[in-house]
C-alpha positions in Angstrom: 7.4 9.5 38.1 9.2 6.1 37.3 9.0 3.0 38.9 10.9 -0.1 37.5 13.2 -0.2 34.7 12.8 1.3 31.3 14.7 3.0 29.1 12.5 6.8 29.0 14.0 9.0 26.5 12.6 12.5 25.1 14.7 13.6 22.2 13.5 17.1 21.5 15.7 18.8 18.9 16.1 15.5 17.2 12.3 14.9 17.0 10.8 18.4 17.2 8.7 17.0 20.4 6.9 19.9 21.7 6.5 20.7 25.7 3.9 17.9 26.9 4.7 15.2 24.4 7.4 12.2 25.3 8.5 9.0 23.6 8.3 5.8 26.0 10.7 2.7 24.9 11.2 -0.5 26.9 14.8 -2.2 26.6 16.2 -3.0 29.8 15.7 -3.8 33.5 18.3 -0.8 33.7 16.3 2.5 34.4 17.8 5.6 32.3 16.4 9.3 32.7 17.7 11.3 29.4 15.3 14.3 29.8 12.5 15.3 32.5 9.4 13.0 31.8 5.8 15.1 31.5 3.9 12.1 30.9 2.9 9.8 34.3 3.6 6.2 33.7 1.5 5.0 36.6 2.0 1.3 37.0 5.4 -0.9 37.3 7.6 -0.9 34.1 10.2 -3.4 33.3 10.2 -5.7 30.2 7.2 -5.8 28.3 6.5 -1.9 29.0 3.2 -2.4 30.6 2.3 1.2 31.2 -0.7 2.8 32.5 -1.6 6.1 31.5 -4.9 7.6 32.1 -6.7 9.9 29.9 -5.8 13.0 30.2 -2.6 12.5 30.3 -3.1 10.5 26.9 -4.9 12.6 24.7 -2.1 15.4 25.0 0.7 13.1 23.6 1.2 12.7 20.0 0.9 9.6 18.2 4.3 9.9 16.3 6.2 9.8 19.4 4.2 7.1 21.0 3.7 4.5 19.2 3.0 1.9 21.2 1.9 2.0 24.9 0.8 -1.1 26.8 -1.8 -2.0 29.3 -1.9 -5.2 31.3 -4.9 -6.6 32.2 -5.3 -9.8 33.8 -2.6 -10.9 32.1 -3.8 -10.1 28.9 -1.4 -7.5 27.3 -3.5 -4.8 25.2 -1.8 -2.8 22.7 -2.7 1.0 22.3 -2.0 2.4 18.7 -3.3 5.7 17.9 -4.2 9.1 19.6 -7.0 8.3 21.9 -9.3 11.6 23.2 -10.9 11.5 26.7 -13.4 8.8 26.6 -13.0 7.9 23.0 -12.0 4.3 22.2 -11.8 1.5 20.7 -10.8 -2.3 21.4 -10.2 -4.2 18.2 -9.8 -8.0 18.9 -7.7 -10.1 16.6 -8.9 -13.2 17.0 -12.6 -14.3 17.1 -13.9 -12.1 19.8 -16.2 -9.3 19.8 -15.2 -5.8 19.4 -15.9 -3.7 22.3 -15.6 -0.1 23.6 -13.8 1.4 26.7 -12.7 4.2 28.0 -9.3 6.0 26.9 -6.2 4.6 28.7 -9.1 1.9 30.8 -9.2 -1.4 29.6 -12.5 -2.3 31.2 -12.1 -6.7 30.7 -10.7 -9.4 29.3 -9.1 -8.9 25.8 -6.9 -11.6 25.4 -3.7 -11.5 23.9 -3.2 -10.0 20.5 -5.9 -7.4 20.8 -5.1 -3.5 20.2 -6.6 -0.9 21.6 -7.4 1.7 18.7 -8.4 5.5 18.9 -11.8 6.3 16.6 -12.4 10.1 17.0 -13.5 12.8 13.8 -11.7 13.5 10.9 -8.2 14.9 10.3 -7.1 17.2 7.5 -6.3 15.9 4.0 -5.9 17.1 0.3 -9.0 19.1 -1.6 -11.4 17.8 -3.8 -13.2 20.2 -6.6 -16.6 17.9 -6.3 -18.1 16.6 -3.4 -16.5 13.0 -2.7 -19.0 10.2 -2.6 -17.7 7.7 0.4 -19.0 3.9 1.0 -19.4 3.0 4.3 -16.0 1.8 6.1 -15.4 -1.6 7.8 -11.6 -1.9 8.5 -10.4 1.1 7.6 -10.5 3.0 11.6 -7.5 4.8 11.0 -7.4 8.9 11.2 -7.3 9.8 7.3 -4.1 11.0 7.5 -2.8 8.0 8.6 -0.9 5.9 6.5 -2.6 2.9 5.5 -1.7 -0.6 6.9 -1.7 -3.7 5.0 -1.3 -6.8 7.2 1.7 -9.3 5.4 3.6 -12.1 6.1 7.3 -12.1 4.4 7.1 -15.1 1.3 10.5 -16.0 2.6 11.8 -17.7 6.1 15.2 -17.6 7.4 17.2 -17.2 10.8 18.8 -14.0 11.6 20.8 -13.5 15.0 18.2 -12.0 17.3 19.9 -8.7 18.0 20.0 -8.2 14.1 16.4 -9.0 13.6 15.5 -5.4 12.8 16.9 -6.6 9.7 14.7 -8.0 8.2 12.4 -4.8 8.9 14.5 -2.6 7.0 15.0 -5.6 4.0 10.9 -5.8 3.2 10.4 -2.2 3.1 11.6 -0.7 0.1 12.1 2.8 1.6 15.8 1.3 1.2 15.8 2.3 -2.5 15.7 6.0 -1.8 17.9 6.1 1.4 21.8 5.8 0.7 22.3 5.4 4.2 20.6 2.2 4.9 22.1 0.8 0.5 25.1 1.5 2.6 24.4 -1.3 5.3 23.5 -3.7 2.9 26.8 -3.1 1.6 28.3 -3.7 4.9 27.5 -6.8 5.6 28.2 -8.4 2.0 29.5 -6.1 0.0 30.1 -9.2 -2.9 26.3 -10.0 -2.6 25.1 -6.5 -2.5 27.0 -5.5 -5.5 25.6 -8.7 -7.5 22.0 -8.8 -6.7 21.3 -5.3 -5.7 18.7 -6.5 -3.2 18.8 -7.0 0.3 17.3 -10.4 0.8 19.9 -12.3 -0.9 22.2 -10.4 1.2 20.7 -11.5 4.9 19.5 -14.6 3.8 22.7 -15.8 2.3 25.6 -17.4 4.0 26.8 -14.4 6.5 29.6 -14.2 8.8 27.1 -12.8 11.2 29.4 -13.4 14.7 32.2 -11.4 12.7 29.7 -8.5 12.4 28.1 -9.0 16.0 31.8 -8.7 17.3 32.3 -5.3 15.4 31.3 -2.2 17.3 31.2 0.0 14.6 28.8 -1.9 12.2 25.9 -2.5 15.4 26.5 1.7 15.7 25.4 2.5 12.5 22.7 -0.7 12.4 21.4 0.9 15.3 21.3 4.2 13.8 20.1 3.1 10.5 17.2 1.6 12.1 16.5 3.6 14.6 16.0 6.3 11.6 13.6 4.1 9.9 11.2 3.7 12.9 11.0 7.3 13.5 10.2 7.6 9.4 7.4 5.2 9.6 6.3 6.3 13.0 6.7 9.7 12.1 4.3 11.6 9.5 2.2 14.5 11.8 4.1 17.4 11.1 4.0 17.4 7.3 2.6 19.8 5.2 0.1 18.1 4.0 -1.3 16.9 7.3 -0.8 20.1 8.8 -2.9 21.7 5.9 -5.5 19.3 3.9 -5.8 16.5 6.8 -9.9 17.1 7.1 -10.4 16.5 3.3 -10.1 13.3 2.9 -12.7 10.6 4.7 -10.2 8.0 3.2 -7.1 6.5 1.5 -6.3 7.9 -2.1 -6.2 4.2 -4.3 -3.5 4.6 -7.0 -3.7 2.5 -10.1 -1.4 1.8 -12.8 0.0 -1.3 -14.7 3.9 -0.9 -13.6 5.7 0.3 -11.3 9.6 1.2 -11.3 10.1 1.3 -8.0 13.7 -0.1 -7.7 15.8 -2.3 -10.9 15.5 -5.4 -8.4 11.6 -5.1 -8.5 11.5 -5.8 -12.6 7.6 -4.9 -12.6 8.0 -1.8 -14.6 9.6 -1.2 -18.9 10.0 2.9 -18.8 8.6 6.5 -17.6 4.6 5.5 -16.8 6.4 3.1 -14.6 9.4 5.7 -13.1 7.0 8.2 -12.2 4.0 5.6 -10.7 7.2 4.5 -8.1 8.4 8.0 -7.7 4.8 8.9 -7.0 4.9 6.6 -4.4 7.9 7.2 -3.0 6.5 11.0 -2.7 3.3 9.5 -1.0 5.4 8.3 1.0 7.5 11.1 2.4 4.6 13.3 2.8 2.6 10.8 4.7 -0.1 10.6 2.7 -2.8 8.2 3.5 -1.5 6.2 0.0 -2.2 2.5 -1.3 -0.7 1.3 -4.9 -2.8 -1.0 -7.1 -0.9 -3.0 -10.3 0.2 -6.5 -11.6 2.8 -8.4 -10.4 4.6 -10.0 -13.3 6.7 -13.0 -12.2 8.8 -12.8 -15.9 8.6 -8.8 -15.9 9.5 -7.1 -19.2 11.9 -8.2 -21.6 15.6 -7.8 -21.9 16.4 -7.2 -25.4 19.5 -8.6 -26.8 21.2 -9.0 -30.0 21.9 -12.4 -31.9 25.2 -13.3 -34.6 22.6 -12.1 -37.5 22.1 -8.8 -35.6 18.6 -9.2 -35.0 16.8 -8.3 -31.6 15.7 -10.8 -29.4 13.5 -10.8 -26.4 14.4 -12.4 -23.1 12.6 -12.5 -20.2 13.7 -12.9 -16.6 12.0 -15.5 -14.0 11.4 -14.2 -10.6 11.8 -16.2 -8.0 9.6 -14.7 -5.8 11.4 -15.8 -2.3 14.1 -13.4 -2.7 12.4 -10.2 -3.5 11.4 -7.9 -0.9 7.7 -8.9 -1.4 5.0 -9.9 1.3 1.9 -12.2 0.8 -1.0 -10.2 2.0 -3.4 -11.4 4.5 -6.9 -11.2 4.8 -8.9 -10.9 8.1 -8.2 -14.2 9.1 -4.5 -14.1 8.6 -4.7 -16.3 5.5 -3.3 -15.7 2.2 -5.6 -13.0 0.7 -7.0 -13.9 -3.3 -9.5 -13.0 -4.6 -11.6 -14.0 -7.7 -12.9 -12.1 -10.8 -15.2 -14.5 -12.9 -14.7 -15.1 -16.5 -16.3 -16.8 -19.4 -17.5 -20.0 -17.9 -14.7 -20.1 -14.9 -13.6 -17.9 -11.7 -9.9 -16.6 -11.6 -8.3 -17.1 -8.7 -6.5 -14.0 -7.9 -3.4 -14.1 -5.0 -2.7 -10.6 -3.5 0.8 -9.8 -2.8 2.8 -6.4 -0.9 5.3 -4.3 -2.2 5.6 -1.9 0.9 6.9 1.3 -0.1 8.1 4.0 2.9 4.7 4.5 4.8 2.6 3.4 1.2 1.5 -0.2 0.8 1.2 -1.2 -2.9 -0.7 -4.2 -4.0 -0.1 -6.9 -6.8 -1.5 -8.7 -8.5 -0.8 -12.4 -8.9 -2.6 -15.0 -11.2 -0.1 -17.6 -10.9 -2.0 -19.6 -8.1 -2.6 -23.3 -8.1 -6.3 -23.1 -7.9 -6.3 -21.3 -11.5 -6.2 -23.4 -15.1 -3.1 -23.8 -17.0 -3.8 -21.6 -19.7 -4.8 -18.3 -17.2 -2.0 -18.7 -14.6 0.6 -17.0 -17.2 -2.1 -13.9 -17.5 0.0 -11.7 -15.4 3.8 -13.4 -16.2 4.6 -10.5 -18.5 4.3 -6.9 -18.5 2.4 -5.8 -21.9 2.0 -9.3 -23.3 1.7 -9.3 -26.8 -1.7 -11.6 -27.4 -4.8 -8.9 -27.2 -6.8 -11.4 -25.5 -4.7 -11.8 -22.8 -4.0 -8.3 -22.7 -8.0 -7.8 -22.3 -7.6 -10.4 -19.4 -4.8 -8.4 -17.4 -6.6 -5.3 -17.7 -9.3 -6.9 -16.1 -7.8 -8.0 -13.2 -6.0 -4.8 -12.9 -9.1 -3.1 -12.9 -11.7 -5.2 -11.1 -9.3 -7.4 -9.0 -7.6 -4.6 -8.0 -10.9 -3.2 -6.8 -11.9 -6.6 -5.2 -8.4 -6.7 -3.4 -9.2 -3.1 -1.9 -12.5 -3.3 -0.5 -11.1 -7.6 0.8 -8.6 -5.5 3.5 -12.2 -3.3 4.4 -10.8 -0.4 2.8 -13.0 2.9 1.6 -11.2 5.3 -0.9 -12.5 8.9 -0.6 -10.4 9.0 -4.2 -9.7 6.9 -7.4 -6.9 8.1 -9.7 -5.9 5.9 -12.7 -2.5 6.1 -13.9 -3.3 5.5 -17.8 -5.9 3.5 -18.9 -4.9 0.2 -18.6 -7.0 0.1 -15.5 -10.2 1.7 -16.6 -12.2 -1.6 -16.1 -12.1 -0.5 -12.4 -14.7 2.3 -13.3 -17.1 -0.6 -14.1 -16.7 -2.7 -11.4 -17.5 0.4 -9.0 -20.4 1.0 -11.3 -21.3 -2.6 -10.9 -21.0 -2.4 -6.4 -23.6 0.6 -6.9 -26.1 -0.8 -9.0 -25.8 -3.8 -6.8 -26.1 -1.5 -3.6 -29.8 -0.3 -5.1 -29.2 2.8 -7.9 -29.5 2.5 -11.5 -26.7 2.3 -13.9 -26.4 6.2 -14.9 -26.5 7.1 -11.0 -23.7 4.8 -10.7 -21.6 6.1 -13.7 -22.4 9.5 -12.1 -21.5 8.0 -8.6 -18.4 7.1 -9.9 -17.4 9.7 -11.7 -17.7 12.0 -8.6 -14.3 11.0 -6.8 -12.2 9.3 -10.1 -9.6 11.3 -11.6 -6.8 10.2 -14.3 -3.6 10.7 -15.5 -3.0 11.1 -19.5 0.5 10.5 -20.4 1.1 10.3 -24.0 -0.6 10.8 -27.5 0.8 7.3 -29.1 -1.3 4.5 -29.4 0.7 2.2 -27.1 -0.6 4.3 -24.3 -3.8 4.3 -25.8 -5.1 1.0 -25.3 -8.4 0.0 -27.5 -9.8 -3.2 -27.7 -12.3 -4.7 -30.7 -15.6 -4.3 -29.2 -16.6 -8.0 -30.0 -13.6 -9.6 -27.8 -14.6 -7.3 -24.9 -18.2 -8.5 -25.3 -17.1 -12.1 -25.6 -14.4 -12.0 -22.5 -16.0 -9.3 -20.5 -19.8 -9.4 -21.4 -20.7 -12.0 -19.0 -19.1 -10.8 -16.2 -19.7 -7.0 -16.7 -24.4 -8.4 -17.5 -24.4 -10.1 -14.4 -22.9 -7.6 -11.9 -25.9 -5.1 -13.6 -23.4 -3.1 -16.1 -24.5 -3.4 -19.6 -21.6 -4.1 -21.9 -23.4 -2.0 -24.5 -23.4 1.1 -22.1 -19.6 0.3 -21.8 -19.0 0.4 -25.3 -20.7 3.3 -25.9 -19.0 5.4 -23.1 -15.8 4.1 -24.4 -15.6 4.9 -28.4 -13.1 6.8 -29.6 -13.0 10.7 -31.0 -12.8 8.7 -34.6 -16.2 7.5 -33.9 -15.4 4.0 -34.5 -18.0 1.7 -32.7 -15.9 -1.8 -33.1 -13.5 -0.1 -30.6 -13.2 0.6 -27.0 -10.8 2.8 -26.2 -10.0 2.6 -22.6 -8.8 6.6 -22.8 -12.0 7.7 -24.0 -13.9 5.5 -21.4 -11.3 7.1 -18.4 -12.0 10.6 -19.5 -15.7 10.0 -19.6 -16.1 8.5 -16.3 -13.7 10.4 -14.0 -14.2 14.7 -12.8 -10.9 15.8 -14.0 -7.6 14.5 -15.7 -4.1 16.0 -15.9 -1.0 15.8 -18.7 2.4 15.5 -17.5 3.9 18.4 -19.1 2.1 21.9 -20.2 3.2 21.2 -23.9 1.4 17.4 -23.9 -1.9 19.1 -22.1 -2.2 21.5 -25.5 -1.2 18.4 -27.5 -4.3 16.1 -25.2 -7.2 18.7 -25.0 -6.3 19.1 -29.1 -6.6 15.3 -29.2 -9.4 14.3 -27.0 -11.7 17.7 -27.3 -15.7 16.9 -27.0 
């Protein structure tokens, strides 16, 4: 039944909805029918969509095609996100109330606005683990595994776009663009000069745009419409993949991917060759398969250098500024809604450490950012450039790879059932989860063996470059402090981290990864034969 107006539509080829599921989507005070509705809508619809459904009617639709269903309740408009079973609910308050339960599709009070209503039943399917996996207990993290994970954001750029184009700026700071022609294509469309220059979309909306010219033509709001309209049943989308379908009740939590670059798109200049190509591609992958995925790395604001030649023909290294405002890049919030950083102490000072969001398809990836106000002169440039030459401040990014990036995780309340470092360059992340354990109560070998029980790691090369090792008196003298008072005894470091020459005035980050994680993997058959030759005992 349908009282009101809303626009009700239940595309079942397009969707693959099954008999008993339906989309509901508010637009208009205009009332259109485009398929028989199974799903009672109870209570008056117009603008807004405030919709009613009770239970058992609720727990039989599917959350990817109903995304949002609203509930009013003295004025107070609740939002509903998630598959909710009979009598299995949760309200989740944005601002500074308490959280509360209530029954499914029954708001039993007073909300306010802002506050979404957010299912909490057992476990889905997800991928399998050899080794039992060894979970913390979860704060913010009340999603179904197999849900993607959500980072909350706010763009780092403002600027006006004609309201019926706002969906714009959707598309623009999601960079699901890079792998999908069609919606390149729409850039392209609306400036095709700026498009071609800057290969990024938000020079191209927030530049000077003809936008009544385009609002006028027919044919470009047909395929905006489309264009979005494909995105939000992408991001919405997600149940029926395989690995849902098959490995969903595996996982207790998001897989945390780290690695020191990413080359997720040439606008994005966070990233010098392969180790980067396939960290974005793995993303990108996460991201189609609706894995429940978030990205760790660095975000360097001068990238990696451009080489060029001089009159004398000798090389010379340039590197780009970023100017941060027009890259499709969000500042990350914490539970407040202010600007997440987080701090990772050094040698007689705390580093400031601001968090920012690549979002990639479904897969949120996190940067790193030591260019903050709050930090010294000398440590703001730590993460300016990708593989900075200086091994002290090479030491100093790895550190904030590895135990910011840890810090920045577990600030948005989030619980990794799996660890997997890309390379070494982020090993120190093994030590500051050895550190939360011995601070939670065990001693320091229950917590390397804690740790080592759901870490894995990806091997990529025999060459020393992706080898990193360190002199083991600059570790003790940057990291010693910081590693003695968390519990974690730079000796034991050290000694988990020398190298199959036996040399004990090195760490070497690949012999400390091995060490500490269940199971490691080569990227090609031949450079497994050429690793377990290498790295044997």
């Amino acid at each position: 039944t349908l009282e009101g107006g809303a626009a009700i539509e239940q595309r079942l080829g397009e969707l693959g909805l099954q008999p008993g599921s339906v989309r509901v989507r508010a637009r208009d005070e205009h009332a259109q029918r485009r398929a028989p509705l199974v799903v009672h809508v109870g209570e008056r619809v117009g603008i807004g969509a405030r919709v009613q459904q009770d239970a058992g009617d609720l727990h039989r639709v599917r959350r990817r095609f109903l995304p949002r269903i609203f509930h009013s309740v003295g004025g107070d408009v609740v939002e509903q996100r998630g598959v909710v079973p009979p009598g299995r609910a949760r309200v989740r308050q944005l601002g500074p109330l308490a959280k509360h339960r209530a029954q499914a599709g029954r708001v039993a009070g007073d909300y306010g606005l802002g506050g979404f209503l957010e299912a909490r039943h057992r476990a889905v399917p997800g991928p399998p683990c050899t080794k039992p996996v060894h979970m913390p207990s979860r704060t913010r993290y009340d999603a179904r595994p197999m849900d993607p994970v959500h980072v909350p954001s706010i763009p780092d750029a403002s600027f006006p776009l004609p309201p019926r184009l706002e969906g714009l700026r959707r598309l623009a700071y999601n960079l699901h663009w890079a792998w999908s022609p069609r919606t390149r294509n729409l850039w392209s469309l609306i400036d095709r000069t700026a498009w071609t220059r800057y290969r990024n979309p938000i020079p191209v909306i927030s530049g000077p745009t003809n936008w009544s010219l385009l609002l006028d033509d027919e044919k470009f709001l047909a395929e905006y419409h489309d264009v979005l309209a494909d995105f939000d049943d992408y991001m919405a989308n997600g149940s029926d993949h395989w690995f849902q379908r098959k490995f969903a009740d595996q996982l207790d939590g998001p897989i945390a991917y780290f690695c020191a670059e990413y080359g997720i798109h040439e606008s994005l200049g966070i990233y010098s060759g392969g180790l980067g190509v396939l960290a974005g591609d793995h993303m990108k992958s996460a991201s189609d398969m609706a894995l429940p995925f978030i990205g760790v790395g660095l975000l360097y604001r001068k990238g990696y250098f451009r080489q060029s030649i001089d009159a004398d023909g000798h090389q010379e290294h340039n590197y780009p500024d970023y100017d941060l405002s027009r890259l499709p890049l969000s500042r990350v919030q914490d539970a407040n809604g202010l600007p997440l950083t987080v701090t990772v102490e050094l040698r007689g000072r705390d580093l400031s450490v601001a968090v920012w969001l690549a979002q990639v398809g479904r897969v949120p990836v996190l940067l790193l950012d030591t260019d903050v106000a709050e930090n010294a002169a000398e440590d703001r440039p730590i993460t300016h450039i990708l593989y900075v030459r200086g091994r002290e401040m090479r030491l100093h990014q790895e550190l904030v790879l590895g135990i910011g990036g840890v810090r920045a995780i577990r600030a948005l309340g989030l619980a990794p059932a799996v660890w997997h470092l890309n390379e070494g360059h982020s090993a120190f992340l093994l030590a500051e989860r050895a550190r939360e354990h011995v601070a939670a109560g065990t001693s320091l070998e229950e917590a390397w063996s804690q740790v080592r029980r759901n870490s894995v790691f990806t091997i990529h090369t025999p060459v020393s470059a992706g080898n990193e090792r360190f002199d083991a008196d600059l570790v003790r003298r940057v990291a010693g402090d910081l590693l003695e008072a968390g519990g974690v005894s730079v000796q034991a470091l050290l000694d988990l981290g020398v190298g199959m020459d036996g040399d004990r005035g090195q760490f070497d980050m690949t012999a400390f990864s091995l060490r500490l994680t269940n199971g490691a993997n080569a990227v090609s058959q031949l450079h497994a034969e050429t690793a377990n030759g290498t790295w044997q005992g």
